[in-house]
C-alpha positions in Angstrom: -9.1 5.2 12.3 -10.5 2.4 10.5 -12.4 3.1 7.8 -14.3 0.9 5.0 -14.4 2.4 1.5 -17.1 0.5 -0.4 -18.6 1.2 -4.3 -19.5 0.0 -7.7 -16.9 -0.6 -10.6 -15.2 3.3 -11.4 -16.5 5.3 -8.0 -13.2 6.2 -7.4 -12.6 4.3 -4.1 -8.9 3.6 -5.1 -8.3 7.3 -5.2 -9.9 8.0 -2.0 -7.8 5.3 -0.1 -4.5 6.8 -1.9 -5.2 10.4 -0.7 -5.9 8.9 2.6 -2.9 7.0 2.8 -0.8 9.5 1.3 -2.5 11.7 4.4 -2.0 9.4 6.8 1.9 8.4 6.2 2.7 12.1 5.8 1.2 12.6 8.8 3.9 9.9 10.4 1.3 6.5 10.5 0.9 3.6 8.7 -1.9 2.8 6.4 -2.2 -0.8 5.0 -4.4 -1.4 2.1 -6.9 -4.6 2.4 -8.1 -6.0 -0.7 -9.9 -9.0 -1.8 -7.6 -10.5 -4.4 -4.3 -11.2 -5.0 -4.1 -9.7 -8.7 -5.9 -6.2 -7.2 -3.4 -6.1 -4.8 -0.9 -6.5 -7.2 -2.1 -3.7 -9.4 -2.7 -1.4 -5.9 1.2 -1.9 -5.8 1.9 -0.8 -9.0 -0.7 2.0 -8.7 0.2 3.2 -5.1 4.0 3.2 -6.0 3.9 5.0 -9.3 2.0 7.8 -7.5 4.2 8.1 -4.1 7.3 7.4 -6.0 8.2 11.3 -5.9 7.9 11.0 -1.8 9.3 9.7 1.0 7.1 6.7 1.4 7.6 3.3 1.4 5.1 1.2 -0.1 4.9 -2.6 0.5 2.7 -5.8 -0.7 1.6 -9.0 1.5 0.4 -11.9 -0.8 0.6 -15.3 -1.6 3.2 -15.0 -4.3 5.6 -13.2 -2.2 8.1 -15.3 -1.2 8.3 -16.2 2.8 11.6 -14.7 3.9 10.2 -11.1 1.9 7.4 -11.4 3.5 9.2 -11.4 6.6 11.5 -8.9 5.9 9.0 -6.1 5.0 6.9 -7.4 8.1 9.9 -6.4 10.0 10.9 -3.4 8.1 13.3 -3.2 5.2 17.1 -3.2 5.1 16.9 -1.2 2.1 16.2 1.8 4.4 13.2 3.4 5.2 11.7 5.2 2.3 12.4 3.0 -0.6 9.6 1.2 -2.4 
């Protein structure tokens, strides 16, 4: 399902779209993250792979400072294997 998590500064809509994700993947689906920045989704990265780190989920970024032939790769699926981040 598509959903649209929308608040003020500190309402906690990070959290909510890690526990969903987290619910989602371990649940066997994707879930991709859409942000409005590049330097948030930078810092979603950091946050979303700190906290999943302990699990078998893989968590990738899309941006403009990736290079082209990463972005490809995790587009197509990493060659590190499955669950690395």
């Amino acid at each position: 399902m598509d959903r649209l998590v929308c608040g003020d500064v500190g309402y906690g809509k990070t959290e909510v779209a890690l526990r969903a994700a987290f619910k989602a993947v371990l649940d066997g689906k994707q879930a991709a993250i859409l942000v409005p920045t590049t330097v948030l989704a930078m810092q979603h990265h950091q946050t979303f792979s700190a906290r999943f780190a302990g699990f078998p989920v893989r968590v990738e970024m899309l941006c403009r400072f990736r290079p082209a032939a990463e972005q490809r790769q995790v587009i197509r699926g990493s060659p590190r294997g499955p669950w690395t981040s």
